[in-house]
C-alpha positions, -999 to 999 in steps of 0.1 A, spaced: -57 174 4 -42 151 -27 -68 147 -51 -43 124 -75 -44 85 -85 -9 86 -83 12 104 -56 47 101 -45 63 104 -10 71 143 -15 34 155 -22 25 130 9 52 149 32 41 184 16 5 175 23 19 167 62 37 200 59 8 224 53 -16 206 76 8 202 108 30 232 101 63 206 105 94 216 83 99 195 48 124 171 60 111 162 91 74 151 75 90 132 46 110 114 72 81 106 89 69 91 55 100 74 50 98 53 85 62 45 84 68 30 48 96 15 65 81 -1 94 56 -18 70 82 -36 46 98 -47 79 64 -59 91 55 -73 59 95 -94 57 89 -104 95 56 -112 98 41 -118 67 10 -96 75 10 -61 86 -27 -49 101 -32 -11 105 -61 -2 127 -90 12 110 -72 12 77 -62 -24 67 -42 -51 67 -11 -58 38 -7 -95 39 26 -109 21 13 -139 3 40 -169 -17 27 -178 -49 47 -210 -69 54 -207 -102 29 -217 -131 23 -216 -163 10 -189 -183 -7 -180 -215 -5 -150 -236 -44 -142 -245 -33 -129 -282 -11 -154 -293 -20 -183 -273 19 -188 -263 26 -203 -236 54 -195 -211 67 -195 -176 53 -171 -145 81 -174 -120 72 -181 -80 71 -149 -63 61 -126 -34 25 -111 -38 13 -84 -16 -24 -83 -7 -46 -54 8 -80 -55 23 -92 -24 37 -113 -23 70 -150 -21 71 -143 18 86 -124 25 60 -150 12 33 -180 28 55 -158 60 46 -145 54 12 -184 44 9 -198 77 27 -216 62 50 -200 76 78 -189 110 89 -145 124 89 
C-alpha cells in the first residue's frame, strides 16, 4: 500500500504490480486509460460519477475580481474550468472507519 500525500502514476502501477502480479507496463497502462476515460468524461459530460468512490464534476466559473490579502491590490481572476470532487458516503464511512475493507 502507498502511504504518501502525493503519488504519481508509476508508484500507482507499481502498487498494481505487486498486488496483481501484472508486468510494469501493462498496470501503468491501465492507469493511463482509467485517467483517460475520466478527462474524456469530464470534456463530454461535465460530470464523471465512480460507483462507491465519487463523482468529479467539471464546473464553469466567469471571471471576477480579485484581491490580494497583503497588499490589498486588486486584479483580474480569469473565467475558467474548475473541477469538483465529492466523495460517496462508502467512501467517507471508510475514510471515517466505520466500516470494514
Amino acid at each position: 500500500m502507498i502511504n504518501k500525500q502525493n503519488i504519481s502514476r508509476d508508484e500507482i502501477a507499481e502498487a498494481m504490480k505487486n498486488e496483481f502480479g501484472f508486468n510494469r507496463r501493462l498496470c501503468l497502462d491501465i492507469v493511463n486509460d482509467i485517467l483517460h476515460i475520466i478527462i474524456d468524461g469530464l470534456q463530454s459530460d461535465k460530470k464523471v460519477k465512480i460507483h462507491n468512490f465519487g463523482t468529479f464534476k467539471l464546473t464553469y466559473k466567469n471571471s471576477r475580481i480579485g484581491r490580494n490579502p497583503k497588499t490589498k491590490e486588486e486584479y483580474k481572476i480569469s473565467s475558467r474550468n474548475v473541477i469538483s470532487f465529492k466523495a460517496s458516503k462508502i467512501l467517507l464511512r471508510y475514510i471515517n472507519g466505520n466500516i470494514d475493507e
